[in-house]
C-alpha positions in Angstrom: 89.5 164.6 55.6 92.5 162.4 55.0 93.0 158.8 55.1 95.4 156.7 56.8 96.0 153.4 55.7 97.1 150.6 58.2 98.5 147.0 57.5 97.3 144.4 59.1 99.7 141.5 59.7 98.9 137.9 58.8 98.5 137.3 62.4 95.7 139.6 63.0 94.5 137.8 59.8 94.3 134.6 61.1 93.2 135.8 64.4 90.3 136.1 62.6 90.2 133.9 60.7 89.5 130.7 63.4 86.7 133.1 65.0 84.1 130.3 66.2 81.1 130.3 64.0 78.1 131.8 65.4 76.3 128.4 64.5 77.5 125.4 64.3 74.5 122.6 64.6 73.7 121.1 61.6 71.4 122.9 59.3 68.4 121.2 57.3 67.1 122.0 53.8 64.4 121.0 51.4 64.6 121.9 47.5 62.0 120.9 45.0 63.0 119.9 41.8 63.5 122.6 38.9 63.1 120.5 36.2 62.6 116.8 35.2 61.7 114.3 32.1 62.2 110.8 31.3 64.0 109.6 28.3 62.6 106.8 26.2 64.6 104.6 23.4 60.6 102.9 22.8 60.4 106.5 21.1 63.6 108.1 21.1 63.1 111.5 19.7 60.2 112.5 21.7 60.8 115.0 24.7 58.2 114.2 28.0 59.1 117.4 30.1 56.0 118.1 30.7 54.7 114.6 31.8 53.0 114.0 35.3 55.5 110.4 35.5 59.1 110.1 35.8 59.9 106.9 33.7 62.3 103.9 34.9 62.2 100.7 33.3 64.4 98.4 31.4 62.1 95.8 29.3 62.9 93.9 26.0 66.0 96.1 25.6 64.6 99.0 25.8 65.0 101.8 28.5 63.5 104.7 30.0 65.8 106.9 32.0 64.9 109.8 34.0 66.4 112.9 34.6 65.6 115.6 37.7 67.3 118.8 38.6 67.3 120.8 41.8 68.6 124.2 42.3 69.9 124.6 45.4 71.7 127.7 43.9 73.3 130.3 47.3 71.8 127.4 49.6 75.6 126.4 50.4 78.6 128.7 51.1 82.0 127.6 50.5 82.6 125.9 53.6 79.8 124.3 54.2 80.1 120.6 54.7 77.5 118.3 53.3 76.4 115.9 55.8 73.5 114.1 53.9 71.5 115.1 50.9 68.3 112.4 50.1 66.3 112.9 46.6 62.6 111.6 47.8 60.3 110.6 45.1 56.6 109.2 45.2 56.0 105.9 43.2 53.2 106.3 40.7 53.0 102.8 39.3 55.0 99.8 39.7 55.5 96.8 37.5 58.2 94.0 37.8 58.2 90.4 37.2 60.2 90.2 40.3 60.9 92.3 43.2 63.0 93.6 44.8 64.5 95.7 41.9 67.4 98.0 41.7 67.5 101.9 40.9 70.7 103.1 39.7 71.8 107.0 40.0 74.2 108.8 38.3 75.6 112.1 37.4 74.9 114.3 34.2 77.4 116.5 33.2 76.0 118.5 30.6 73.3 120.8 30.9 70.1 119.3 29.2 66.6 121.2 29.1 63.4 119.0 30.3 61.2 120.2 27.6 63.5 119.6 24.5 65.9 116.6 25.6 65.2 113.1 24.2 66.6 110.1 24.5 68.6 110.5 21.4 69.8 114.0 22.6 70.8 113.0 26.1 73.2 114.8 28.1 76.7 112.9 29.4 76.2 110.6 32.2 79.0 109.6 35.4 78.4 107.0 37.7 81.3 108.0 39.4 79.5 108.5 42.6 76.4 106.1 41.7 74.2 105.0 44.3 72.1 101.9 44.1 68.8 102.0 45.6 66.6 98.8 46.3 63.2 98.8 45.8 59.9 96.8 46.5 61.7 94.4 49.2 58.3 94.2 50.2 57.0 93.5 47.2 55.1 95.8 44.7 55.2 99.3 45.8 51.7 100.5 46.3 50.8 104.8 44.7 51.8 107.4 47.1 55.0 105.2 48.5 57.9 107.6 49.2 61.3 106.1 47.6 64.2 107.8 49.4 67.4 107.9 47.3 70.6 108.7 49.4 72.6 111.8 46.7 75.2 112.3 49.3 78.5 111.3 47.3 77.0 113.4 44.2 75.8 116.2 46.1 79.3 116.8 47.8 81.2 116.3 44.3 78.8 119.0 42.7 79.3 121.2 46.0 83.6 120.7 45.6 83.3 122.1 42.0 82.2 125.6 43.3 80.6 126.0 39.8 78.1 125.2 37.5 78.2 121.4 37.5 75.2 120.6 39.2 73.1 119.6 35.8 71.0 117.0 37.8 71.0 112.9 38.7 70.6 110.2 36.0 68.0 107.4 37.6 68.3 103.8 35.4 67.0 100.6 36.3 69.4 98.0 36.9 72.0 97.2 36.4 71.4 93.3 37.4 67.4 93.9 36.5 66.1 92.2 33.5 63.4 93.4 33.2 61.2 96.2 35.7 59.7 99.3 35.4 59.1 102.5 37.7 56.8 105.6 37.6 57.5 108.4 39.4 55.9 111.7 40.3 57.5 114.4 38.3 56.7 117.9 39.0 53.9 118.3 36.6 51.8 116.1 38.8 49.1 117.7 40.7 47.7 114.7 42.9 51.0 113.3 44.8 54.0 114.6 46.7 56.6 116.0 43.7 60.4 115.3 43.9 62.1 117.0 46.4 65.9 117.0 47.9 66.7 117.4 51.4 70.0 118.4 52.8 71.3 118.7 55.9 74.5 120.8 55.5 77.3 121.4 58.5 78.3 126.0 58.4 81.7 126.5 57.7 83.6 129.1 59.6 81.7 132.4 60.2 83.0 135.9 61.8 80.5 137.6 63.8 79.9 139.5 60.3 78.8 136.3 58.5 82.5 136.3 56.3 84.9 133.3 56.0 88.2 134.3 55.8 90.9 132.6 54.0 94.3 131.3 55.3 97.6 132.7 53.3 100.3 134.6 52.9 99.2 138.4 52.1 98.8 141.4 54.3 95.2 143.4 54.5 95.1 146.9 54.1 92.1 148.8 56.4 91.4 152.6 56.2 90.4 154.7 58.5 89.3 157.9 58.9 91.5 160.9 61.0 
C-alpha cells in the first residue's frame, strides 16, 4: 500500500477555517473553589487553610486577607470569549461600625498553597483588574446572604495568558474602610453554600470535528491511501 501525499493550499485552509461553529449561544459554568485561607497580620505566621471562615477585615491596622482558587482547568478552549465570570460567596458574620463597606479584589500572581501560606509568606498581589464590591447597603448582612463579586476583567486576563497564571483572587477590605470586618464560607464549612465561580463563556470557532483552525501562511499536508 503506498501513500500519496497532497498539499492543501491556504485557501482550502481557510475555507475551513471560518466553518460556522456548531454552537454559538452562550455557555454557562459553575466551579467550586479548589482551595482557600485567610491571611492574618493579628497572627502573622499562622496558616488557616483548613478554617470553616474566609477572613476580611481591616481593624486597628491590622488586616485579614483572603485568598480562593478555582480550577477551571480544560473548561475554556482558546477561543472562547469570556462573557461574565461572578465569585459568589455566603457571609458568615458581619461586623462594621458603619455600613456600607467596600471589598476589594485583586490578582495573585504566584502560586501559594492554602494549608502552609501565612500572612508573612504571602503570594504577589495585582490590582490591575481590581474590582470593588459594596457591601451591607442595607445594613448588616444577616448568615446565609450570598455576596456576588463580579471576576470578569481578572478572569479574561488569566484566560489571555493561555498558561498557568490563574493562582486565585486576593479579597481586602477597603480601601476607604477604616475599620470593618467580613466572614466568609470557605470550603471547609459544612452548614452554608461554599465559594463558587460561575462563568458564562461565548465558543470560539468550531469545525464540525470540534478543531479551531488557525489563520497563516503555511500549506497542510493530508495523506491518503491508493
Amino acid at each position: 500500500m503506498a501513500w500519496i501525499f497532497v498539499a492543501v493550499s491556504v485557501a482550502t485552509v481557510f475555507a475551513i477555517s471560518v466553518v460556522p461553529a456548531l454552537n454559538v449561544a452562550s455557555r454557562t459554568f459553575d466551579a467550586q473553589a479548589s482551595g482557600d485561607t485567610y491571611l492574618s497580620s493579628y497572627a502573622p505566621s499562622s496558616p488557616y487553610g483548613t478554617a470553616p471562615v474566609l477572613r476580611v477585615s481591616r481593624e486597628g491596622g491590622n488586616e485579614n486577607w483572603t485568598l480562593i482558587q478555582f480550577d477551571i482547568v480544560g473548561r475554556l478552549r482558546p477561543g472562547d470569549v469570556v462573557v461574565k465570570a461572578t465569585m459568589r460567596l455566603t457571609v458568615s458574620d458581619a461586623n462594621a461600625p458603619n455600613w456600607p463597606v467596600v471589598v476589594t479584589t485583586g490578582r495573585s500572581l504566584t502560586a501559594w498553597q492554602e494549608n502552609v501560606t501565612t500572612f508573612a509568606t504571602a503570594p504577589l498581589f495585582s490590582f490591575d483588574t481590581s474590582t470593588a464590591t459594596v457591601i451591607g447597603t442595607g445594613g448588616t448582612p444577616s448568615r446565609g446572604t450570598i455576596v456576588s463579586i463580579d471576576v470578569t476583567k481578572q478572569l479574561r486576563r488569566w484566560h489571555s495568558y493561555a498558561g498557568p497564571s490563574n493562582f486565585g483572587t486576593v479579597l481586602k477590605m477597603g480601601p476607604t474602610v477604616g475599620n470593618g470586618a467580613m466572614g466568609f464560607v470557605s470550603r471547609d464549612n459544612t452548614d452554608l453554600q461554599k465559594p463558587l465561580i460561575e462563568v458564562t463563556f461565548q465558543p470560539g470557532p468550531r469545525t464540525p470535528y470540534g478543531y479551531a483552525l488557525e489563520f497563516g501562511l503555511f500549506t497542510v499536508a493530508t495523506a491518503r491511501t491508493k
